[in-house]
MARVOMAR-95898 format. One line per field, with one value per residue: x, y, z of N, C-alpha, C in turn. Coordinates in Angstrom, 1 decimal, always signed. Last residue first. Example, Ala and Ser with C-alpha at 12.3 -4.5 7.8 and 13.67 -1.06 7.14 Angstrom:
<sites>
n.x	[+12.8 | +13.2];
n.y	[-2.2 | -5.7];
n.z	[+7.1 | +7.8];
ca.x	[+13.7 | +12.3];
ca.y	[-1.1 | -4.5];
ca.z	[+7.1 | +7.8];
c.x	[+12.9 | +13.2];
c.y	[+0.0 | -3.3];
c.z	[+7.9 | +7.8];
</sites>
This chain:
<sites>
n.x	[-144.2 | -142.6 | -140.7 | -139.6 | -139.1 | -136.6 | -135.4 | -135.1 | -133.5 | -131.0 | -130.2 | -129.8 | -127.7 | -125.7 | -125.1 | -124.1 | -121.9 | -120.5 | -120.3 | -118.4 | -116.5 | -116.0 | -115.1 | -113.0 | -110.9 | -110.9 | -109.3 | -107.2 | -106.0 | -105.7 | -103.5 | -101.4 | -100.9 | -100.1 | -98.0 | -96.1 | -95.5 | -94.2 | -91.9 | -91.4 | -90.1 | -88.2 | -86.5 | -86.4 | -84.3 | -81.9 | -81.4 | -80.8 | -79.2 | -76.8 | -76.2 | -75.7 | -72.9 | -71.3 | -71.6 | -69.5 | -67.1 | -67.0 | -66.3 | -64.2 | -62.4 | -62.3 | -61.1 | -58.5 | -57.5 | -57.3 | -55.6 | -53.5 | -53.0 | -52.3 | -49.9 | -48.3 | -48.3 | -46.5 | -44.0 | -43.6 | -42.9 | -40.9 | -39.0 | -38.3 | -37.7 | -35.0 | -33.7 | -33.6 | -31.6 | -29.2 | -29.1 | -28.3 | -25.7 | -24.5 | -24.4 | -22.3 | -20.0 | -19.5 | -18.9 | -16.5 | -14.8 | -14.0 | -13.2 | -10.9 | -9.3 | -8.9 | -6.8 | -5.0 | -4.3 | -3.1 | -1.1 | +0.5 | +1.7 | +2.8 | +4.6 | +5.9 | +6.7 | +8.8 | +10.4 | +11.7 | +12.8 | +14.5 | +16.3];
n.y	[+77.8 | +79.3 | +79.6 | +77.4 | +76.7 | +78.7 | +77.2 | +74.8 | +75.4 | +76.4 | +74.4 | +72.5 | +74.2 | +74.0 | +71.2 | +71.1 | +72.6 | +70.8 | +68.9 | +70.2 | +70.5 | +68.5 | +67.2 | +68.9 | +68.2 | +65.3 | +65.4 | +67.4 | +64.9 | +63.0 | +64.4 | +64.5 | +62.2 | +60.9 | +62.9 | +62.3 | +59.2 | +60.0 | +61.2 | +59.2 | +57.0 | +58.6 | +58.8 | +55.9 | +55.1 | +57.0 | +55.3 | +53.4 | +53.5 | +54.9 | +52.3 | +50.8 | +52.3 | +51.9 | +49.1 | +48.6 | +49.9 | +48.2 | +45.6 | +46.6 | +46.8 | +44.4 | +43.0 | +44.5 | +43.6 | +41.0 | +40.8 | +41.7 | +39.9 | +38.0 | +39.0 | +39.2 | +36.3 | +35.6 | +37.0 | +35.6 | +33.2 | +33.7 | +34.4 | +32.8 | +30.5 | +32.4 | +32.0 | +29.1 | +29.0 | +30.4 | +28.8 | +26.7 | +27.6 | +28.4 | +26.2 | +24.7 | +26.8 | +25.9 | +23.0 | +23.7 | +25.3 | +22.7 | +21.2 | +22.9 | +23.3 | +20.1 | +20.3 | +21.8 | +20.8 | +18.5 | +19.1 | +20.5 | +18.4 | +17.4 | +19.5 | +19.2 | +16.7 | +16.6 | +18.6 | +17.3 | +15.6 | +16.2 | +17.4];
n.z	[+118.5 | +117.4 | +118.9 | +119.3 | +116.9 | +116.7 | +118.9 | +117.7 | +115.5 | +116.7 | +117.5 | +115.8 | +114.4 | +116.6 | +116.4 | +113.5 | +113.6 | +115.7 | +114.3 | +112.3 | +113.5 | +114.7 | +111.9 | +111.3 | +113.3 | +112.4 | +109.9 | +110.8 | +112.1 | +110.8 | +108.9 | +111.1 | +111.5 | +108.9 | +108.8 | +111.3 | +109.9 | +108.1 | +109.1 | +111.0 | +108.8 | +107.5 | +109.8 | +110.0 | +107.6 | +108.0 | +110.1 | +108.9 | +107.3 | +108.8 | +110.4 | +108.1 | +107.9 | +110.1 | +110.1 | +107.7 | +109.0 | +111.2 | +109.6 | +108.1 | +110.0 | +111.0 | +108.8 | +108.9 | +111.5 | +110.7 | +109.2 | +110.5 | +112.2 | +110.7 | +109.6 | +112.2 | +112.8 | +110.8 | +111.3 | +114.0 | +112.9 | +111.3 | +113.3 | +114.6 | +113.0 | +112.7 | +115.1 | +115.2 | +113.3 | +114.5 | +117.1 | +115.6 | +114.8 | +117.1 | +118.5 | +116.0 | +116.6 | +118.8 | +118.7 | +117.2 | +118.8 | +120.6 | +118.8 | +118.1 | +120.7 | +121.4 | +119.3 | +120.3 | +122.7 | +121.4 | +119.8 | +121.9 | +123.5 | +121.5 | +120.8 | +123.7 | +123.6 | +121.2 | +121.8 | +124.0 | +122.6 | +120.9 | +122.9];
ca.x	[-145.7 | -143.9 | -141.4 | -140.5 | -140.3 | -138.1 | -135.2 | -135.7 | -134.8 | -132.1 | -130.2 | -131.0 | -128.8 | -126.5 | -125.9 | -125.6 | -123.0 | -120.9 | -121.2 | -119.8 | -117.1 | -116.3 | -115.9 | -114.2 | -111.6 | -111.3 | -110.6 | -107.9 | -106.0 | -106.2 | -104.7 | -102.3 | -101.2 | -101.4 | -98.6 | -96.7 | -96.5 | -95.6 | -92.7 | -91.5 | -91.5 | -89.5 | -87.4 | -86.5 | -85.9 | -83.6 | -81.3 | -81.4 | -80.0 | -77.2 | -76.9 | -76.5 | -74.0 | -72.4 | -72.3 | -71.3 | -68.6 | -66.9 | -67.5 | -65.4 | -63.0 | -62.7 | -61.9 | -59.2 | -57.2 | -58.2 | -56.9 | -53.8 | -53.2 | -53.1 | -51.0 | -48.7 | -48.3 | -47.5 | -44.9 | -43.9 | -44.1 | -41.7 | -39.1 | -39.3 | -38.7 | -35.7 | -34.1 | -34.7 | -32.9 | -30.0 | -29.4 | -29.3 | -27.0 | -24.7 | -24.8 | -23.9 | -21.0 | -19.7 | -19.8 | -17.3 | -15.4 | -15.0 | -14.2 | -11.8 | -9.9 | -10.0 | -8.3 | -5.6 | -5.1 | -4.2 | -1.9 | -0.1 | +0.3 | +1.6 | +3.6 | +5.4 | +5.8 | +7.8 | +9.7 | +11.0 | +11.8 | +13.7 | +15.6];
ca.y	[+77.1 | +79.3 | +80.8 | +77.6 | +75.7 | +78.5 | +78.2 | +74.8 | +74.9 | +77.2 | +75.2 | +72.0 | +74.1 | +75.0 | +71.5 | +70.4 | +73.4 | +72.6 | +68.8 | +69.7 | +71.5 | +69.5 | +66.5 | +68.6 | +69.6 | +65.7 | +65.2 | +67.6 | +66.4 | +63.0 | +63.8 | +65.9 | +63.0 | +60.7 | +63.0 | +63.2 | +59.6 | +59.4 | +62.0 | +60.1 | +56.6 | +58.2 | +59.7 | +56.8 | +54.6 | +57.8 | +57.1 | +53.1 | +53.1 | +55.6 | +53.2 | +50.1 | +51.9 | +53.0 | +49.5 | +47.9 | +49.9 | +49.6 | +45.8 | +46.3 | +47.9 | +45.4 | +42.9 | +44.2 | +44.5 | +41.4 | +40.2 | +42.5 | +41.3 | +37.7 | +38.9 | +40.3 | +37.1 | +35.5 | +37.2 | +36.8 | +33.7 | +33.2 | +35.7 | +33.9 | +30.1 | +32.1 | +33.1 | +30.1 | +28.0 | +30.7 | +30.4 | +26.5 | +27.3 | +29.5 | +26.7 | +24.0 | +26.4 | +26.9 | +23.4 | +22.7 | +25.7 | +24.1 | +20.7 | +22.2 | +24.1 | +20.8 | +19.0 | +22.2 | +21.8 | +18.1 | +18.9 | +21.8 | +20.0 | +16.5 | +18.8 | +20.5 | +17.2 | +15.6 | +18.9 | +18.2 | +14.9 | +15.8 | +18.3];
ca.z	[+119.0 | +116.4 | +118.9 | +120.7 | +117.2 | +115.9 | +118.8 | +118.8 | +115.3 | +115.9 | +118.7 | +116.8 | +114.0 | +115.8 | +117.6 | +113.8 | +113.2 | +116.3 | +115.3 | +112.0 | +112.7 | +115.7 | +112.6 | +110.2 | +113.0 | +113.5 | +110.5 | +110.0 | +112.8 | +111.5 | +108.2 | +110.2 | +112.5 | +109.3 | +107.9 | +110.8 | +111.3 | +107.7 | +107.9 | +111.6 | +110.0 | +107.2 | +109.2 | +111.3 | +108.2 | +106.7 | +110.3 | +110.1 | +106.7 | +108.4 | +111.0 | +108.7 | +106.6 | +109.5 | +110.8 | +108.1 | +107.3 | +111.1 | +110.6 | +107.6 | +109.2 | +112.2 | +109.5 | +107.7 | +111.2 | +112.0 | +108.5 | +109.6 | +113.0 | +111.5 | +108.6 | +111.5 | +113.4 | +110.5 | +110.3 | +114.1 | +114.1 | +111.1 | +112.2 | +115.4 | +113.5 | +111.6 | +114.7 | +116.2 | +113.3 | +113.5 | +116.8 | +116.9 | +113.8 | +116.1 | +118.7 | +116.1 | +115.1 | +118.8 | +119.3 | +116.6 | +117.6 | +121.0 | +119.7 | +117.5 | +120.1 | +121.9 | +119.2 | +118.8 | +122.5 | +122.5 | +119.0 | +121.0 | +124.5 | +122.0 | +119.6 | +123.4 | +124.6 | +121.1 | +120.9 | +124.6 | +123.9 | +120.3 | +122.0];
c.x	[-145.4 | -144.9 | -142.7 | -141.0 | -140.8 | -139.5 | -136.9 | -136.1 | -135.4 | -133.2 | -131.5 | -131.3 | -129.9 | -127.7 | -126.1 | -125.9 | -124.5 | -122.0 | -121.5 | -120.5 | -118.3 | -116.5 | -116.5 | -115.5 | -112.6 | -112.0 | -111.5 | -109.2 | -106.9 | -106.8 | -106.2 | -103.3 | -102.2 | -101.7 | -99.9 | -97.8 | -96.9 | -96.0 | -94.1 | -92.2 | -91.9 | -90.5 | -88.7 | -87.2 | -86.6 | -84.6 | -82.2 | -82.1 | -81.5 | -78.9 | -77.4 | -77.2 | -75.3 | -73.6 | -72.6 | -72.0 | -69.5 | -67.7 | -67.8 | -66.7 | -63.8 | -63.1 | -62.9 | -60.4 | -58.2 | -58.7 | -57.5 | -54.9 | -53.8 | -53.6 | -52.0 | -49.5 | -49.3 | -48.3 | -45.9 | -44.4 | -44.5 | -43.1 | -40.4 | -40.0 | -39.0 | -37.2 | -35.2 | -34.8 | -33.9 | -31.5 | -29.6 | -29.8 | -28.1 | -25.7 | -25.3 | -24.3 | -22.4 | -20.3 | -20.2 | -18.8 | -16.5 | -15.5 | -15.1 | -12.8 | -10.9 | -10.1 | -9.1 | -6.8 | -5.6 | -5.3 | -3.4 | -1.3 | -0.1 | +0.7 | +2.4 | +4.0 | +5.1 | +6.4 | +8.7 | +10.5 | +10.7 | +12.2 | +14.3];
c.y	[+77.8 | +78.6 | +80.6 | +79.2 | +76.3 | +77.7 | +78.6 | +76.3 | +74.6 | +76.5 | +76.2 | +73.8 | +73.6 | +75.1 | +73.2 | +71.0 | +72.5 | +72.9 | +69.5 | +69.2 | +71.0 | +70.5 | +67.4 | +68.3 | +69.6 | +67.3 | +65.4 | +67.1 | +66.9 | +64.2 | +63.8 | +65.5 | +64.0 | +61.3 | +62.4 | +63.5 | +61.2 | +59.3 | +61.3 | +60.9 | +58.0 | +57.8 | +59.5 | +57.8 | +55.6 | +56.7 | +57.3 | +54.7 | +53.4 | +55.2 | +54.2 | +51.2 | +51.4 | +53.0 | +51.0 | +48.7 | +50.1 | +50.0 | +46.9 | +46.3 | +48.0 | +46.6 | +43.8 | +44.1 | +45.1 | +42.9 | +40.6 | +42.0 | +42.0 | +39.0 | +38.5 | +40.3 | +38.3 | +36.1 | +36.7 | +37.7 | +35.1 | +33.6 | +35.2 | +34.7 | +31.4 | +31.4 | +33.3 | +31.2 | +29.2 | +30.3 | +30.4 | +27.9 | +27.1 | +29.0 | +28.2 | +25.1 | +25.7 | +27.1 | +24.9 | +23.5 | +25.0 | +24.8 | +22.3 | +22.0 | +23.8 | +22.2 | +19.9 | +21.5 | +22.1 | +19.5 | +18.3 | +20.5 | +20.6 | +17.5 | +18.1 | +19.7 | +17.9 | +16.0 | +18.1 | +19.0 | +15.8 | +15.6 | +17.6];
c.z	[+120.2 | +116.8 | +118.3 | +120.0 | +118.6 | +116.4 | +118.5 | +119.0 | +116.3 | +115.7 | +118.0 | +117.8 | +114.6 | +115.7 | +117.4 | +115.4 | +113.4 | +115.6 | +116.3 | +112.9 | +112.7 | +114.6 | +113.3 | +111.2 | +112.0 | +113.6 | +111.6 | +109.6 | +112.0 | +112.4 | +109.0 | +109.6 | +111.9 | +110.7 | +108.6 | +110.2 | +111.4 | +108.9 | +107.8 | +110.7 | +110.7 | +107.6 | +108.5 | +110.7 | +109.1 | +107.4 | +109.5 | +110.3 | +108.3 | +107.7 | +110.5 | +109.4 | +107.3 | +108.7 | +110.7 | +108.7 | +107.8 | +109.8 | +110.6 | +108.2 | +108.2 | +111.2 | +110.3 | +107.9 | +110.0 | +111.7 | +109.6 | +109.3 | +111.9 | +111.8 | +109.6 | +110.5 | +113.0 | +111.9 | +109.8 | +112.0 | +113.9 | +111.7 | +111.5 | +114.6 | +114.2 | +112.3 | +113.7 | +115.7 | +114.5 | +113.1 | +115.8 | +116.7 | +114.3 | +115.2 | +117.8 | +117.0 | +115.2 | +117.1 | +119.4 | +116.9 | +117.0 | +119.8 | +119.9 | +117.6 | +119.2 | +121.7 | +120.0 | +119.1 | +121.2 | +122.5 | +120.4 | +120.2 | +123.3 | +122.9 | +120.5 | +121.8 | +124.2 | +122.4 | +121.0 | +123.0 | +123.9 | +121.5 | +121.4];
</sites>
């Protein structure tokens, strides 16, 4: 009895050890897992402040660039109201000018006119 208790204790305390063992190793792999999990969770939140300062970024550019096109928009007018303006200015001279060198060839027209009646 004693023999065959002493076998049985020696198969149970050989398996206990390598239950052990296995559990052991099944703890360092669960912490291995943990550690990765934690270094993804990492990555991945900074990750996301990356995406966000880009993110942040891109909508400022976006700003700018209206702001920029709208400034760009009244320039445009403005160059277009003052080119107007000295169009008409010019236009206005001009009709002065064929005003006035309709009524001087008039006037030669009449004083030849006079000069061939009065000689």
């Amino acid at each position: 009895r004693q023999k065959l208790n002493h076998e049985f204790s020696q198969q149970f305390l050989t398996l206990f050890q390598q239950w052990d063992v296995d559990v052991q190793k099944a703890e360092e792999q669960e912490e291995k897992l943990a550690n990765m999990l934690r270094q993804q969770q990492k990555v991945f939140q900074q990750a996301r402040i990356v995406q966000s300062q880009r993110l942040k970024t891109i909508k400022q550019l976006y700003e700018q660039f209206l702001k920029s096109m709208e400034e760009l928009e009244k320039s445009n007018e403005n160059l277009l109201a003052g080119a107007q303006n000295e169009l008409r200015k010019e236009m206005a001279m001009l009709q002065k000018k064929i005003m006035m060198d309709t009524q001087q060839q008039e006037m030669a027209t009449v004083r030849k006119s006079l000069q061939s009646m009065l000689f």
